[in-house]
N, C-alpha and C positions, 0 to 999 in steps of 0.2 A: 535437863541441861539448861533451863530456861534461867535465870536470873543470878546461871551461875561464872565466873571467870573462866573466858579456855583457856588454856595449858595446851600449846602445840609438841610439849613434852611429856604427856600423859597417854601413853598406846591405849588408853581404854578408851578414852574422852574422842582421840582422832578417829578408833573404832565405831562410835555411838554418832559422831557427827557423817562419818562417811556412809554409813547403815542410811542417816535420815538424808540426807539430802546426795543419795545416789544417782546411779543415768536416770531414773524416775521423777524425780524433781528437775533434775536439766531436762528434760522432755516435756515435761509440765508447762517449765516457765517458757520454752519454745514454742510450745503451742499457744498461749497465753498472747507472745509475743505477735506471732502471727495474726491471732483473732486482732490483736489492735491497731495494727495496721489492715489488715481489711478491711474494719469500720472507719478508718482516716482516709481511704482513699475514695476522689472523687467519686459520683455515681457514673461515670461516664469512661473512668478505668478501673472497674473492680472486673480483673479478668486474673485468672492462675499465674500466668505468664508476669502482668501485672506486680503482683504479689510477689513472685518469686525474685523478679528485679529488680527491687525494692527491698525486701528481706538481703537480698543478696549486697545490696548497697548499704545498708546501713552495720551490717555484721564486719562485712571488709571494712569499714569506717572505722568500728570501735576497734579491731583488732591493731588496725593501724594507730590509733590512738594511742591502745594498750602497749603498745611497741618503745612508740616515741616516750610517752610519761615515762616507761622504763630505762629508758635509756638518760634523759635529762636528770632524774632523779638517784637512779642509779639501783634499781631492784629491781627483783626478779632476775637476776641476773645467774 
């Protein structure tokens, strides 16, 4: 698929793209996500608790973002 144009009207191509970048890949880049803010946060608050208030703050952040551009722009709608 690499260098090639998508076609969100091609059932094979949306097949091939959902196959490669399944829950496995959004779990990947979650974890990813995680590990780099671990290593951003001070040494003084790297605790779970920590991390998870943090992940939890910046996810709600982007969703809310995700909302607002939607809406000013007018997609996803």
């Amino acid at each position: 698929m690499a260098g090639e144009m998508f076609d969100p009207d091609d059932p094979d191509q949306i097949k091939r793209f959902q196959e490669m970048m399944g829950p496995h890949a959004v779990d990947q880049q979650v974890r990813s996500a995680m590990q780099m803010c671990w290593m951003a946060l001070p040494s003084d608050k790297k605790t779970l608790d920590e991390l998870e208030q943090q992940m939890r703050r910046i996810f709600e952040r982007a969703l809310k973002d995700l909302r607002d551009d939607s809406q000013a722009f007018g997609i996803g709608e």
